[in-house]
N, C-alpha and C positions, 0 to 999 in steps of 0.2 A: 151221578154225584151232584149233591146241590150244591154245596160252597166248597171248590175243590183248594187244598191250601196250596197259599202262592209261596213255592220255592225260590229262593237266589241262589244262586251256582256260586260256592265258596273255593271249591278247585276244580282243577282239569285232574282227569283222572292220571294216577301218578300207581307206581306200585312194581312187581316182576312179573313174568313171561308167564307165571300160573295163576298169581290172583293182582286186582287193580282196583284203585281206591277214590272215591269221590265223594266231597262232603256237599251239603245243600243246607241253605239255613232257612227256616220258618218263622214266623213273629214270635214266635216261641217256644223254640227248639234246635238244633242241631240234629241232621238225618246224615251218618255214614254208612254208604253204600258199597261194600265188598263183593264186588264176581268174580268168579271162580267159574270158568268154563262157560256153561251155560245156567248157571246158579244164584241169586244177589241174595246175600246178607244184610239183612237193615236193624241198623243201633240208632237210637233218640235219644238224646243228651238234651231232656231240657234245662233250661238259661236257671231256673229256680235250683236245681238239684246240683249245677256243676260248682265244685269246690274250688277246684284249681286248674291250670294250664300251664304245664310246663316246658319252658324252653330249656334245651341244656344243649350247647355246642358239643360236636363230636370229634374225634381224633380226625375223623375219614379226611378231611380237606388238607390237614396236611400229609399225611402219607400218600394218598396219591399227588400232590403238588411236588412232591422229592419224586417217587418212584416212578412217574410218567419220564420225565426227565432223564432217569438212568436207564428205564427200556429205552429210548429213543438215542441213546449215546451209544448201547451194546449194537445197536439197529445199524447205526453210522458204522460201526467196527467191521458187521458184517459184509455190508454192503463192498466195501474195499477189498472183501477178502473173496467173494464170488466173481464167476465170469456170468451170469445173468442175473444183475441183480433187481429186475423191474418190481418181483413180488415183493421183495424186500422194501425198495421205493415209498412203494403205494403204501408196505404195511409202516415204514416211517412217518409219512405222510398222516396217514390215518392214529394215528398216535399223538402227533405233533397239534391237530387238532380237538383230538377231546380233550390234551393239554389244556389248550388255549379255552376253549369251551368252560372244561373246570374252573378255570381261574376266574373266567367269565361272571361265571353262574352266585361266586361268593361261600362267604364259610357254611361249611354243613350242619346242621344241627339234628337231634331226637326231640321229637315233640308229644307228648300224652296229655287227654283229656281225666282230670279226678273228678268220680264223685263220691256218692258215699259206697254207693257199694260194689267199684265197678274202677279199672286203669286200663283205660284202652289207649295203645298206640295211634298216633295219626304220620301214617307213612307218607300221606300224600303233602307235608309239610318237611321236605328234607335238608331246606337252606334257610340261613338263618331270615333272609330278607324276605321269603315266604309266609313264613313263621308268623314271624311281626305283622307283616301285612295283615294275617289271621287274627294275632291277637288283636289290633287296633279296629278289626272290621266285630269283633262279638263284644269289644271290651263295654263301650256305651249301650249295649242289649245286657249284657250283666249286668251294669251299673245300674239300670231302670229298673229290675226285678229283684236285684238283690239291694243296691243300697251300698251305700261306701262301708268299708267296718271302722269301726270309732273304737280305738282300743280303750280307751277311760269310760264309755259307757257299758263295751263289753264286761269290764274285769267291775262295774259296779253293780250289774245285775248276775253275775257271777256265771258267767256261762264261759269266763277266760282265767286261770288262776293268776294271782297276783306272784311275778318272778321277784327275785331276790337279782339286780341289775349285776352283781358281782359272779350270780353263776347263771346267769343267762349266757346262750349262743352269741357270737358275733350277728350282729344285722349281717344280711344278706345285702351284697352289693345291685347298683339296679341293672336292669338288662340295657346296654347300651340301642339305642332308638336312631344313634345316627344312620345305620343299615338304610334302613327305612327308605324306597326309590318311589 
């Protein structure tokens, strides 16, 4: 290779026990790397073609924030009610920790890259302060290539229609950035 492109490591590889997910970003691109086994799948999202990035929080952080809590109280119950009860212990123990762990880690979210002709998931961004971190790390590589949009220039070269303000959508509220560590 003569000018081999220089990658930055955007995650640590994140994903389940069958397939694992790692993104890398290029001066101009996005490379997401899916293996499976002995297999890798590679997708390129360049900065010019991506539309959108979406964050959306997930229920997941609090259902398991309640029900870690109530396994671990059924745990306690047993514990009292056996005459050995060490596996029980440990397996309280190890409960009481991914608790803590969970709470640690912060809210969960679902993350997908749009572009035009393509909505791929990005598993490897599953908290929300991960997320953010992602978006703040492409947001100035998009801003370069694509340009802020200017809603009064768009809808005068006609490429946005003009809304009627009374039946337009509610604005979208913003993504809160305090996360952000």
């Amino acid at each position: 290779m003569d000018n081999p492109v220089p990658y930055k490591k955007i995650s640590g590889r994140a994903g389940s026990a069958i397939a694992h997910h790692r993104m890398w970003m290029a001066p101009d691109h996005l490379l997401v790397v899916k293996q499976i086994g002995c297999s890798e799948e590679f997708k390129r999202f360049y900065f010019s073609d991506i539309q959108a990035v979406v964050i959306m929080r997930s229920p997941r952080y609090a259902l398991w924030a309640l029900v870690l809590p109530v396994i671990a109280l059924f745990l306690i119950g047993f514990i009292f009610s056996v005459d050995h009860p060490g596996f029980l212990q440990g397996l309280l123990g190890a409960t009481l920790v991914f608790w803590v762990v969970h709470l640690a880690k912060g809210p969960t979210c679902t993350c997908w890259i749009q572009t035009g002709i393509n909505k791929e998931k990005l598993p490897m961004f599953g908290r929300v302060r991960a997320a953010n971190k992602f978006w703040l790390r492409i947001e100035r590589e998009l801003l370069e290539v694509q340009g802020r949009f200017d809603l009064d220039a768009m809808e005068a070269e006609g490429t946005r229609p003009v809304v009627d303000p009374k039946k337009a959508p509610p604005p979208v509220p913003p993504v809160p950035q305090a996360e952000v560590a």
